[in-house]
C-alpha positions as CSV (number, residue, x, y, z in Angstrom):
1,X,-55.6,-2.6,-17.3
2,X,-57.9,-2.4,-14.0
3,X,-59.8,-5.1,-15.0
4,X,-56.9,-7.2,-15.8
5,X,-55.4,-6.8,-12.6
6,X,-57.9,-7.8,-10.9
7,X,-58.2,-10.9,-13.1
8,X,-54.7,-11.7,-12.2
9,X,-55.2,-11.5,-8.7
10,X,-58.5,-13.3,-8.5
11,X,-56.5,-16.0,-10.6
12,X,-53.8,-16.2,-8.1
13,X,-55.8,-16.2,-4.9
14,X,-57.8,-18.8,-6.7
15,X,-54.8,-20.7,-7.9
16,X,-53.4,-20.0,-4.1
17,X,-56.4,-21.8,-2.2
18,X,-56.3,-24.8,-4.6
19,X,-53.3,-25.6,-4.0
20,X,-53.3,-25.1,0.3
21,X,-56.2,-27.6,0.0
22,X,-54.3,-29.9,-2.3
23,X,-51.7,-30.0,-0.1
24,X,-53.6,-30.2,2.8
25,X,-55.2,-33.5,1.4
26,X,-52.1,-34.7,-0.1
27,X,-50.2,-35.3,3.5
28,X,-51.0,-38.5,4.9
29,X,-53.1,-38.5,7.8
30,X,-55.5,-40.9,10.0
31,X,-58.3,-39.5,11.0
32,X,-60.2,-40.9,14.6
33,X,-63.5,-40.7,16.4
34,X,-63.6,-41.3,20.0
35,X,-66.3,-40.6,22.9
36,X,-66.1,-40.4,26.7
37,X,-69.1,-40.7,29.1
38,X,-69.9,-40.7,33.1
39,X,-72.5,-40.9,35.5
40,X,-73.2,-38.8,38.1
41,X,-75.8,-37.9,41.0
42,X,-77.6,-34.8,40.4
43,X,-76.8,-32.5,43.8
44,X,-79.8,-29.6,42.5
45,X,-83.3,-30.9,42.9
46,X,-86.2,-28.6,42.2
47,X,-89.2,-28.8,44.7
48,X,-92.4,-26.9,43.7
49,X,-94.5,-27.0,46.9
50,X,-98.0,-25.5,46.4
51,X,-100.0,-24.4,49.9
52,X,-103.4,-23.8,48.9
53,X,-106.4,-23.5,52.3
54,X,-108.2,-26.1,50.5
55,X,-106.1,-28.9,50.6
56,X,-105.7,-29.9,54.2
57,X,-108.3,-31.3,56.1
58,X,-108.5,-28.8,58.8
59,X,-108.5,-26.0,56.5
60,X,-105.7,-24.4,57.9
61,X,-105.3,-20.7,56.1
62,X,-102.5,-20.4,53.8
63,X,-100.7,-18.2,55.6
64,X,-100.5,-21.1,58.6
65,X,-99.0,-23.4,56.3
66,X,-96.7,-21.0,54.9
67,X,-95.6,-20.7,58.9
68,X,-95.3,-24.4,58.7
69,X,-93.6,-24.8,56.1
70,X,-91.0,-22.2,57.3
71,X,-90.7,-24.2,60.9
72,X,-90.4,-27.7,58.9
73,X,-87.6,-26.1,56.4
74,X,-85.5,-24.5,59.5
75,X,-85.6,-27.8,61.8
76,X,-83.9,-29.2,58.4
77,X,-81.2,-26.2,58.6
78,X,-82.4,-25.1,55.2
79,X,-81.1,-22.0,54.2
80,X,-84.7,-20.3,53.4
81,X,-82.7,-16.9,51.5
82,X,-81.0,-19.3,49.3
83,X,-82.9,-22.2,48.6
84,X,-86.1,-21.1,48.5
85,X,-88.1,-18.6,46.3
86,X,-91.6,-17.5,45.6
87,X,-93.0,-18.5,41.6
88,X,-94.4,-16.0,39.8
89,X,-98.1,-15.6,40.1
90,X,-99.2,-14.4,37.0
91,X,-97.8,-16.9,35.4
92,X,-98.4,-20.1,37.0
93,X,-102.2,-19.7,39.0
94,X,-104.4,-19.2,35.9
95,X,-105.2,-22.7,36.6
96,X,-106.4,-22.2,40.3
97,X,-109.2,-19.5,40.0
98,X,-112.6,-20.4,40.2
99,X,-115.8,-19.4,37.9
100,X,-117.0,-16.2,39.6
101,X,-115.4,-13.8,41.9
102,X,-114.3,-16.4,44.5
103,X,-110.5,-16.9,44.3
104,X,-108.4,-19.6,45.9
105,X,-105.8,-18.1,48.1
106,X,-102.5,-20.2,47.1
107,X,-99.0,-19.6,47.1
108,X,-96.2,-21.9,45.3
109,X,-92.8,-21.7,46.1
110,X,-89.6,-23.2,44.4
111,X,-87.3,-24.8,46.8
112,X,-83.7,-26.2,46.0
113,X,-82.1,-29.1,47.5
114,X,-78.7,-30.8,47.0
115,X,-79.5,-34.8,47.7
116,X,-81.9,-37.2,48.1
117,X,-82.0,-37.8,51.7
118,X,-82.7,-34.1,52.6
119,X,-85.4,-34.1,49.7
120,X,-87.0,-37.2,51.7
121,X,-87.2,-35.3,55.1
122,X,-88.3,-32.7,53.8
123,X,-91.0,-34.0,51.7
124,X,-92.1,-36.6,55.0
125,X,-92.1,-33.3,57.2
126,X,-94.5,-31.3,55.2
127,X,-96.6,-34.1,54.8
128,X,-97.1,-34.1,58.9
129,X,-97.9,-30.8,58.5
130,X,-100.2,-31.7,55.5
131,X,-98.7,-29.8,52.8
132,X,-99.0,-32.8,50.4
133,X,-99.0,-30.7,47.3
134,X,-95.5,-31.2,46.8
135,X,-93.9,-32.7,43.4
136,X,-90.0,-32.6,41.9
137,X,-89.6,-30.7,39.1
138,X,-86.3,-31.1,37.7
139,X,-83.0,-32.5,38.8
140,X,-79.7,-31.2,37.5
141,X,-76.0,-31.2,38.5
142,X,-74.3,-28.2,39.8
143,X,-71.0,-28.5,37.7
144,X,-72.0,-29.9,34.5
145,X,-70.4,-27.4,32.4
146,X,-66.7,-28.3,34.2
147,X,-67.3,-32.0,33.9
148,X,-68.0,-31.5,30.0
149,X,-64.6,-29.7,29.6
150,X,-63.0,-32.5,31.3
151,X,-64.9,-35.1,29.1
152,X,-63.9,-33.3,26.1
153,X,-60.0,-33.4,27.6
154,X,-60.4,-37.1,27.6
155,X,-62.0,-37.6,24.3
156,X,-59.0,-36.2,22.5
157,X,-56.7,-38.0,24.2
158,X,-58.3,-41.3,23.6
159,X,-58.8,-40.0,20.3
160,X,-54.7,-39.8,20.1
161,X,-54.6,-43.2,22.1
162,X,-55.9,-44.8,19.2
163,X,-54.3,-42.9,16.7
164,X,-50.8,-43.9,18.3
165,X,-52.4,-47.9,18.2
166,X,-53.0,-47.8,15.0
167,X,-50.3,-47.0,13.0
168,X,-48.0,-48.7,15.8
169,X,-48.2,-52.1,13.9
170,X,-46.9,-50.0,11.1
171,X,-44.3,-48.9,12.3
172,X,-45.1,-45.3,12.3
173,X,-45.8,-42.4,14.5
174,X,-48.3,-39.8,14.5
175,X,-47.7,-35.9,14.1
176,X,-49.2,-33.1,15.3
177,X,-53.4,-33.0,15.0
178,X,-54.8,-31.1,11.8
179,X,-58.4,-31.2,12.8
180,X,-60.6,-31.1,15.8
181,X,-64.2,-31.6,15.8
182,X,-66.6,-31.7,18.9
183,X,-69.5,-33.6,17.5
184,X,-71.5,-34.0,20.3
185,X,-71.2,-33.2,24.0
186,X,-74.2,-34.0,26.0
187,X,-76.2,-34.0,29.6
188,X,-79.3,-35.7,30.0
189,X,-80.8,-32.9,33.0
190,X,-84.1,-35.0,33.8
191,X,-87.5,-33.3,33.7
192,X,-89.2,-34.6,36.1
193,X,-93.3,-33.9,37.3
194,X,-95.3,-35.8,39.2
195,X,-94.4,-40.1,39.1
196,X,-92.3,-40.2,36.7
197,X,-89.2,-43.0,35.7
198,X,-85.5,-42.0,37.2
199,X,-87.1,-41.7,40.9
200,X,-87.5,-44.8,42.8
201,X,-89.6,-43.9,46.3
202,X,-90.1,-45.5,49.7
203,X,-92.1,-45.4,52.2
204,X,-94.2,-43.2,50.4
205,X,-97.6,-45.5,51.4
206,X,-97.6,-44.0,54.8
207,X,-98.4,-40.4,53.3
208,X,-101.3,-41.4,51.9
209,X,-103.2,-41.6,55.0
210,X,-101.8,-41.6,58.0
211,X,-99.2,-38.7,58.2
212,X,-95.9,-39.8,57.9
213,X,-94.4,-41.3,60.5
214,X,-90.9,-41.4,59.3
215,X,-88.9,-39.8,56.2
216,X,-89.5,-40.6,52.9
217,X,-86.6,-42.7,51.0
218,X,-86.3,-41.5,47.7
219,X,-83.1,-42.4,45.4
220,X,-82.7,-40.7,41.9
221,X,-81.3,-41.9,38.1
222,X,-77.7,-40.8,37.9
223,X,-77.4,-38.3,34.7
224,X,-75.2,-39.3,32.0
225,X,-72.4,-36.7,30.6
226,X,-70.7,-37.7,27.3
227,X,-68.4,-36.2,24.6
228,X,-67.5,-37.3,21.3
229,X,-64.5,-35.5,19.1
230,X,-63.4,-36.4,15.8
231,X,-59.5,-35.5,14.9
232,X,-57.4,-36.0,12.6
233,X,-53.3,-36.6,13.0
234,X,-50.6,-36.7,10.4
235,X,-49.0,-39.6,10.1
236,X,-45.1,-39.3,10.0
């Protein structure tokens, strides 16, 4: 009698679920796929800056062109505590030992900056300084994850926009939505090292030479944002 009990409820659960999804595709309903994007400038720009003895012509130490550095970084009102931090050694300076016991003394910070035109200065006053070892790592934007919330907002509703055009010529409305499904949302966040595409410098001639006379004019890719949803209404 156990067993058949539990039969009978299997059956019905069974039976049960059948008949939700049969009803679910029975009502009439339109489904839609829409997608939103935007451009924006990135306002976070990774500096790696590298201060190595050898580098500069008159062999200033490192710890002189870390002073530099710090003089070139407050004339710019850079706030050092926030924007600027020390990379790990172990990780990143494998590459700068020499064979033997002789060790090149170098230091490589991280520095953080929020546009183009303080990236230029800063960049153009270093090299007067000759700290040339100086490259953009990465460029991102500081509220990505709010603008892909608001992308995703405006996917669905132009995901009911044309849901509502549709069936308009047939004379019909559409209900309340059945399904939601975020199918993509995206950010391209650049990678960038060294000369790479999605920078466009100028001016940059005069610091290979001469120092630089004046600030470096450097204009960055705008990142694309985007969101794609796919819903479904019922059609009344």
């Amino acid at each position: 009698m156990k067993k058949l009990g539990l039969l009978l409820i299997i059956g019905f659960l069974t039976f049960q679920s059948h008949s939700q999804t049969k009803n679910f595709i029975d009502q009439p309903f339109l489904e839609t796929i829409a997608e939103v994007d935007t451009l924006v400038t990135p306002d976070k720009i990774h500096l790696m800056i590298i201060l190595n003895e050898e580098d500069n012509r008159n062999r200033n130490s490192t710890e002189e062109l870390e002073a530099s550095m710090f003089k070139v970084l407050k004339t710019l009102n850079i706030d050092l505590e926030k924007s600027l931090s020390v990379v790990d050694y172990s990780s990143d300076f494998k590459k700068y030992f020499l064979a033997g016991q002789k060790v090149l003394k170098t230091k490589m910070f991280s520095l953080i900056l929020k546009d183009a035109q303080t990236v230029g200065k800063v960049m153009a006053g270093l090299e007067r300084e000759e700290i040339s070892n100086v490259s953009i790592s990465k460029t991102e934007y500081s509220k990505s994850e709010q603008l892909l919330l608001e992308l995703r907002t405006k996917a669905i509703l132009k995901a009911k926009r044309n849901a509502e055009n549709m069936v308009e010529p047939l004379n019909q409305k559409i209900g309340k939505a059945i399904y939601v499904s975020d199918l993509e949302t995206a950010s391209i966040t650049s990678q960038l090292q060294g000369k790479v595409a999605g920078i466009q410098i100028r001016g940059a001639s005069s610091i290979y030479g001469n120092r630089a006379s004046e600030d470096i004019m450097i204009d960055f890719e705008k990142m694309e944002f985007s969101a794609k949803v796919n819903v479904k209404f019922i059609i009344e």
